[in-house]
N, C-alpha and C positions, 0 to 999 in steps of 0.2 A: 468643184467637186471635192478637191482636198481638200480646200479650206472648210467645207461642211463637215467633211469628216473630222479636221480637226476640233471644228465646233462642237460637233455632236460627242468628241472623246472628250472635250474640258470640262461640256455640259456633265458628262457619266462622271468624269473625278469628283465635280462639284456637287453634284449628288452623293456619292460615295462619300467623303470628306464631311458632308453636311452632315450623313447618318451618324457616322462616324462620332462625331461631337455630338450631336443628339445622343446616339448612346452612353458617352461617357458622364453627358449631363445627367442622365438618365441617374445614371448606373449612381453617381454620386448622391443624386436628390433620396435615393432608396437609400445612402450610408447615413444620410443624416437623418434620415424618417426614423432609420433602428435607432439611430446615437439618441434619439430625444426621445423615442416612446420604448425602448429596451435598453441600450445599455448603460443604463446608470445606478448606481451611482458608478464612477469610475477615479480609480488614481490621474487620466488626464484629464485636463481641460479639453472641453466640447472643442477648441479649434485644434489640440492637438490630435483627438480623436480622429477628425477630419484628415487630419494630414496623413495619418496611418491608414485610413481606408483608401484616400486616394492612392498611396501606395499601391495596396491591394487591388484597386480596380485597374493600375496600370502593368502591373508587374501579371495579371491574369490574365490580359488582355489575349495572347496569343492560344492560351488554351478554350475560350470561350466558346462554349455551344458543348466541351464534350463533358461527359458523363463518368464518372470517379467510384470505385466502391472501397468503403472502408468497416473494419468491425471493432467493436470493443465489448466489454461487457456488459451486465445491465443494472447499472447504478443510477443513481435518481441524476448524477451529474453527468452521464452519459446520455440519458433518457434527456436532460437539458438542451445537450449537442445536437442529439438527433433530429428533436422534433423543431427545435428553434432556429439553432444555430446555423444547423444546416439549410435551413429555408432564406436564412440572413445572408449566408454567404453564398446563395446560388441568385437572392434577387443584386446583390452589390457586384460581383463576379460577373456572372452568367456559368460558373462552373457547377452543374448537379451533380449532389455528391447522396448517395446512397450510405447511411450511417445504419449499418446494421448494430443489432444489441444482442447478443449471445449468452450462453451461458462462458462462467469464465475456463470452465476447465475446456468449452468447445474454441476456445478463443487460441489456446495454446496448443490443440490438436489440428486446427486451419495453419496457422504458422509453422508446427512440426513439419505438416504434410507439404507447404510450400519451400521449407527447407530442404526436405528428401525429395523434391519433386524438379523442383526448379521451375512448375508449374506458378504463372502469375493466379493466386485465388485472389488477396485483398491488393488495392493498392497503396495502402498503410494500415496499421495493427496500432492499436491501444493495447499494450501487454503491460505485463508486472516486470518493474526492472528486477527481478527476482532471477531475467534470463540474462542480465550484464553477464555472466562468467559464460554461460550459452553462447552468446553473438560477439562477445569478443574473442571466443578461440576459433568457432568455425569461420566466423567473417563472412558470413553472407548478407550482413544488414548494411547499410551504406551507414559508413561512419559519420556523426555529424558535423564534427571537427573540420573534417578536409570538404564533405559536402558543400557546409554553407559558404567555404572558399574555395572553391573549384567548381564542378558541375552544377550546383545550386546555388551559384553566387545570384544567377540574375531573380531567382525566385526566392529570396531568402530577407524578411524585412530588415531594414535597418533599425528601427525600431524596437527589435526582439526584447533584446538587454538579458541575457541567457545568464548574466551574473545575478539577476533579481528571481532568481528558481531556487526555490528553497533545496529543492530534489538532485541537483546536478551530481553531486559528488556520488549519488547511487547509481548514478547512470552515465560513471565514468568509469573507462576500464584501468585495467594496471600500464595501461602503455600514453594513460594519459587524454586519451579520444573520447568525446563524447558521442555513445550509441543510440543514446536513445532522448525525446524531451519531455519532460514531467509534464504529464495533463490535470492529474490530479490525485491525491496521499492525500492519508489519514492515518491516524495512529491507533494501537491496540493497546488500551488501557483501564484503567480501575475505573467500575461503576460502582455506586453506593446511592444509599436512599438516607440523602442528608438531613431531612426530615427527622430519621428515627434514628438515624444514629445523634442527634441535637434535642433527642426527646429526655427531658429530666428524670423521668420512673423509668426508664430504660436504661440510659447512661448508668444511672445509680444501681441499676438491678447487674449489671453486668461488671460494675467495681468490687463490688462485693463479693462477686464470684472469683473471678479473676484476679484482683488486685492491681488492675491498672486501669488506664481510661480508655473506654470505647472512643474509639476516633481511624483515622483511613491507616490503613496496617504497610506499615514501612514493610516487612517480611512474612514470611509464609504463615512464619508460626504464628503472626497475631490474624494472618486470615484466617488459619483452621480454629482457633477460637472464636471468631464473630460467625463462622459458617454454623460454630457448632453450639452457640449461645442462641443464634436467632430458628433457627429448623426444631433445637430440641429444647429451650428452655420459653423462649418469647412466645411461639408454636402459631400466635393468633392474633392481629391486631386488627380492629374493627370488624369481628368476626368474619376473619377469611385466613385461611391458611398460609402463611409464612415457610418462606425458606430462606437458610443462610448462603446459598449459591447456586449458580445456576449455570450448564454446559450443556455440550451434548456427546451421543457416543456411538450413533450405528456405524456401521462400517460400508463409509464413503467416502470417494474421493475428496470432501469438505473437512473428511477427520482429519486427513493430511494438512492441508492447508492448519489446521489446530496447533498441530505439531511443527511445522518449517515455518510457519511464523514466531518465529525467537523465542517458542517454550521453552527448550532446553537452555537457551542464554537466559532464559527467565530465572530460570535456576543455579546458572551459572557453570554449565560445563564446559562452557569455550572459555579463550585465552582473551586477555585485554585486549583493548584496540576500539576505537570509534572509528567509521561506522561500525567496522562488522571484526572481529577477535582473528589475531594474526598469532601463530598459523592455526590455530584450529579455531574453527568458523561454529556457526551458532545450528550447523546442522552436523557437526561432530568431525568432520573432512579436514584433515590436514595437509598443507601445502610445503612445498620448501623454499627457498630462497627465492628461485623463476617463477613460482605462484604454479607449480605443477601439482595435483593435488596426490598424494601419497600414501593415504590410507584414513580409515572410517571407523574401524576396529581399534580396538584398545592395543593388542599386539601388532599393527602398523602404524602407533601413534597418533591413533585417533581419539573418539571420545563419542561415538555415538551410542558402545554401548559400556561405557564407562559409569561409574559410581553416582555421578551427578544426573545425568541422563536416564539410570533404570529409577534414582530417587524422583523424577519431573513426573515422569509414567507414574509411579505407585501413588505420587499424592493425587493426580490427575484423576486416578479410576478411585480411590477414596473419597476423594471429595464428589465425584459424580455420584458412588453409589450410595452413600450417608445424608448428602448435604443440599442435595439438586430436588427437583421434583422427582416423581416416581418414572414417569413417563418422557424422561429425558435423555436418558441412555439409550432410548430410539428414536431419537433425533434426531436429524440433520442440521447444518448450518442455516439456512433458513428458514426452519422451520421452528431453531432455538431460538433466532435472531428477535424476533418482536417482544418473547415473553416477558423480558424485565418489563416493557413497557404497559403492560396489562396488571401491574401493581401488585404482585405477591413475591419479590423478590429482594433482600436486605442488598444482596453485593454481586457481583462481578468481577472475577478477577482477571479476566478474557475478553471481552469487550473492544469493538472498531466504534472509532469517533462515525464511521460513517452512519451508524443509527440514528446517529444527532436531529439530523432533520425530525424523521419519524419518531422522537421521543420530547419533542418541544410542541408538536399539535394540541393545540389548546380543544379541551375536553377528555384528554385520555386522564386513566387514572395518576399518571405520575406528577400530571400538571397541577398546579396551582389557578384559581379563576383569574390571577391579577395577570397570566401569564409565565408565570418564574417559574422554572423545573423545582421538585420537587426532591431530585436528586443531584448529583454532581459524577465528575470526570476528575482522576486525579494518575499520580503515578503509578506505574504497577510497582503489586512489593516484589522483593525477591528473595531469591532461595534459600537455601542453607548454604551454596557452596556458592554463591554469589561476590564477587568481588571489586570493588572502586574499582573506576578504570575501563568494567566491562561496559558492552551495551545490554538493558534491560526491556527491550520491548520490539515490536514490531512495527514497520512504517509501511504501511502499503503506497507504492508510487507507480500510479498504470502511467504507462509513457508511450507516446511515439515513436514508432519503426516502421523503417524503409527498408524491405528487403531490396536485393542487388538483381532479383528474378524479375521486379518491378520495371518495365519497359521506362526510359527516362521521364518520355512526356508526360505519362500515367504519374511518375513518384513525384515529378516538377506538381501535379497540380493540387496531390493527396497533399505535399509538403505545406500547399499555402495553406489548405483548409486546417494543418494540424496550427499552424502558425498563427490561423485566424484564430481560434477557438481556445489558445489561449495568449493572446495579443493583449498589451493592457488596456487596448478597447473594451473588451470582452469580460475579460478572467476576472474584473471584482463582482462584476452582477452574477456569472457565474458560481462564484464561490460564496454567495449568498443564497444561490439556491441548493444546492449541493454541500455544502460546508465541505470542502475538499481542497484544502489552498497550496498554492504552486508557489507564489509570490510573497515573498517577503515583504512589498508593497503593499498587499491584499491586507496580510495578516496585521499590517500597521494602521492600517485606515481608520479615520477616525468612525467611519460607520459602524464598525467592529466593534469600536470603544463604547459606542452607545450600547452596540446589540447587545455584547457581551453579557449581561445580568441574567437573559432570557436564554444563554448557551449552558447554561451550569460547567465553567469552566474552563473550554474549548479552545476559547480566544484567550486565556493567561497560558495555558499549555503548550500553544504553540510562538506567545510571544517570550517563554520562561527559559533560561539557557537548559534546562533538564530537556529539549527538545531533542537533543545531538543522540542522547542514547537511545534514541528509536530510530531505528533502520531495518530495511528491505533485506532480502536475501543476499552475499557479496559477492564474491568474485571465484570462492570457491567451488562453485559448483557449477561443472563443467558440460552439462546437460540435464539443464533442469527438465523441461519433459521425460525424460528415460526415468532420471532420480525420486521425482515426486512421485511419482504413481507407486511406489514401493514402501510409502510412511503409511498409508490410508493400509494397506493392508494387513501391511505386520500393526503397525499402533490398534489398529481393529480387533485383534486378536485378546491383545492387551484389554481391551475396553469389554468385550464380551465375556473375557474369562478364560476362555479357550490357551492360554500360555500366561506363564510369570510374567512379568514387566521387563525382568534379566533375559528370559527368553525368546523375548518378542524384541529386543533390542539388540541381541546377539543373533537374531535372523535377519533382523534389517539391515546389520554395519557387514555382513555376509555379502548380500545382496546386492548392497551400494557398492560393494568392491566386487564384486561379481562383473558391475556395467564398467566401472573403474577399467578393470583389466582388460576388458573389451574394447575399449575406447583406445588402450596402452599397443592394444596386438594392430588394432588396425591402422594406428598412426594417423586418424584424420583431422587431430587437431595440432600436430608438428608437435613443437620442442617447444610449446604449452601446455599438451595435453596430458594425463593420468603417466605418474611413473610409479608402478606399489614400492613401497620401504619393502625390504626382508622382513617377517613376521619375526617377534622374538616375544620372550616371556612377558607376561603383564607389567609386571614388577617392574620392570625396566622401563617403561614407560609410566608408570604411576607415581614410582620414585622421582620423577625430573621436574623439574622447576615447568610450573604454567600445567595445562591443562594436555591430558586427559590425569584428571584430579584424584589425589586414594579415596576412600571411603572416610567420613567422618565418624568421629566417637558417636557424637549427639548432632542427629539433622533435624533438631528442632530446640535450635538454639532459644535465648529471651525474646520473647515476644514485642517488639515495638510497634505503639502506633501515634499518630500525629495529628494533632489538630488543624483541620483542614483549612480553616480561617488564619489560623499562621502561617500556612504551609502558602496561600498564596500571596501573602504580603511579605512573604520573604522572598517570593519572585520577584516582585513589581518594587521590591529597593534595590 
């Protein structure tokens, strides 16, 4: 009788053990059915491929069967994750992973609330490292640093290679720790219709006028002359109406984003420094020596509503209401986003690489029949009070986060799927379909080198050292959900008419030190958080070396522009 029982329990192991392998073969034969019919091209070799999924299918193994919910917002390269990726890594795994896609301001009001809650809502967030100053003061995201060597050692691939992320250093705090992991960046830069600005009866009609050469405008002043050559002199080309620029202006939450995306560093009212201008940052906030931030206003050593800052506003609501279509100042960000692509637009001085995709589909008007964009991507110009040294544009990088409200085995499993999805299994077919690149590998590929002709740009921009001065939001700001929601309404004001530029930006730096102080009384982010400077007269701060900047004589210095066909061969020596 024992010995049957023993029998009958070897026979159950043996069964058990037999499944066991079956599944693992299982689960493998599904890593190589994706390796060979989705993810390629790739920076590894098909057997190193192999060897990464096998990782993943064994380091998963404990979590299998349970179910995971994650959200980001809704980009084509997100919409990738969701519908593919996550199918990939729940047949290789057995982990279901619910990839929701959100609007992006709902993205950062779900992680506010999970913040103030302690409530588990996602079990990882695709956010904008725009919240590094956010998540490194409160500290409620599990750091990544100590993560992948401590609690997340046994879930964390070897394989990563976290030095081949373009994005790291936006998603590094000042203590050195990495918060959050890059999924995917894009940068905000110059659109032009290279077509016509390479047109000979064009070029020549706009030398004449001007006295220099139409080509992509180094600074501000040679944009407000192509804005105001092609809307009021060009007016029509193949009978359809022409415009020299194109934005938008209702008053919404997307106008903000307008603005904290490095406008005013566009223009130059922060202080040098790459990534982001040290002590005053690209949204006008100054810190002190401990990175405590100290004022917003001009009379606390700030720069948000300083000289350079009301000058970004004034050209911003000028060139919308002169130079844009008519019906653009009640726009929204999506609803501006397609129009250069519908072909009545000369330039874009606001522009995210992530249109890319949607502006290469063969048959729209911008395109070409052989395929080749009809326009190009280049640097953004910049201001009047703009200076070497600074950064001049915007980088969006949505990254990976692990809140601390995240029960472990929940974050253990959201971690792999953020890990899979951008593994260098994965991340170059990805970044082929999304043009969103994390990897410095990706950006190298020799696939790129082919595609390249048919990107108008994209791939020399990000392989070109001028990549360093586009960066995400920094370290200066100490609660980006509280701070953001307060640009979209004062800059709104600006945009409608309803206030000056000076007055709509002396209510915001009000504002912003409004939450500033709040943050100071309630002490919940220590001996990092808000300390205000003593207010003192303008002067006193206008007078000092670095930024917030006096008012210039002339903010529309000489006009530069550059030949864009030089401009990238002086990258690529």
């Amino acid at each position: 009788m024992k010995n049957n029982r023993i029998t009958a329990v070897a026979a159950a192991v043996a069964m058990v053990c037999g499944a066991m392998s079956f599944n693992a073969t299982a689960d493998m034969a599904a890593a190589e059915r994706w390796i060979n019919d989705e993810f390629q091209p790739s920076t590894l070799s098909k057997a190193d491929q192999m060897k990464e999924m096998e990782w993943f299918v064994q380091a998963a193994a404990p979590f299998k069967g349970m179910e995971i919910n994650v959200v980001s917002e809704t980009i084509t390269t997100h919409e990738y994750e969701s519908k593919v990726l996550a199918k990939a890594f729940y047949e290789i795994t057995g982990i279901k992973v619910n990839h929701d896609l959100i609007g992006e301001g709902d993205v950062v009001e779900k992680l506010q609330t999970q913040m103030q809650s302690s409530k588990n809502i996602y079990d990882a967030y695709i956010n904008d490292s725009d919240l590094i100053g956010t998540h490194w003061r409160y500290q409620q995201v599990r750091n990544l640093t100590d993560w992948m060597t401590g609690e997340g050692k046994d879930v964390t691939n070897p394989m990563l290679d976290v030095d081949d992320f373009i994005g790291k250093q936006f998603t590094t705090g000042p203590d050195g720790k990495l918060y959050q992991l890059p999924d995917q960046q894009f940068a905000n830069l110059y659109w032009f219709r290279y077509d016509w600005f390479t047109d000979p009866g064009i070029k020549a009609k706009f030398k004449n006028k001007y006295g220099y050469e139409l080509g992509v405008p180094v600074n501000w002043s040679a944009y407000h002359d192509i804005a105001d050559f092609f809307t009021n002199d060009v007016k029509e080309i193949n009978g359809e109406r022409v415009y020299g620029h194109m934005d938008y202006g209702k008053k919404d939450p997307s106008l903000g984003w307008r603005f904290t995306d490095a406008w005013l560093s566009m223009a130059g009212a922060g202080d040098l420094g790459e990534p982001n201008g040290l002590p005053v940052d690209e949204w006008g906030i100054r810190v002190d020596d401990k990175s405590r931030p100290v004022g917003s206003c001009v009379a606390r050593g700030g720069a948000t509503n300083g000289p350079a800052a009301v000058y970004s506003v004034n050209k911003y609501v000028e060139w919308l209401k002169n130079y844009a279509p008519p019906n653009a100042a009640g726009m929204v960000f999506s609803e501006a986003g397609p129009v250069p692509a519908q072909g009545n637009i000369a330039q874009q001085i606001f522009w995210y690489t992530a249109f890319t995709a949607d502006m290469v589909k063969e048959g729209i008007p911008v395109v070409n029949t052989d395929g080749t964009p009809k326009w190009r991507m280049a640097p953004s110009p910049r201001g009047a009070y703009w200076e070497e040294g600074q950064k001049l544009g915007y980088q969006d990088a949505g990254s990976w986060t692990l809140m601390k409200s995240t029960p472990v085995d929940r974050a253990k499993a959201a971690w792999l799927y953020a890990q899979f999805v951008v593994s260098k299994t994965t991340s170059l077919k990805k970044s082929h379909v999304g043009l969103t690149f994390i990897r410095e590998s990706d950006v190298n590929h020799e696939s790129f080198t082919e595609r390249a002709p048919k990107l108008g740009g994209l791939i020399e921009f990000y392989r070109s050292p001028a990549r360093v001065r586009w960066s995400p939001t920094g370290t200066n700001v100490p609660d980006y959900p509280k701070l953001a929601q307060l640009w979209w309404q004062n800059i709104g004001d600006a945009s409608s008419g309803a206030k000056t530029a000076q007055a709509a930006m002396d209510a915001l730096c009000k504002a912003q030190e409004r939450v500033l102080s709040r943050l100071e009384r309630a002490g919940v982010q220590g001996d990092i958080g808000p300390k205000l400077n003593d207010p003192k007269d303008a002067d006193y701060w206008l007078n000092q070396p670095g930024s917030p900047k006096a008012k210039l004589a002339n903010e529309k210095p000489k006009p530069i522009t550059v030949d864009y066909d030089e401009l990238i061969k002086s990258w690529q020596q």
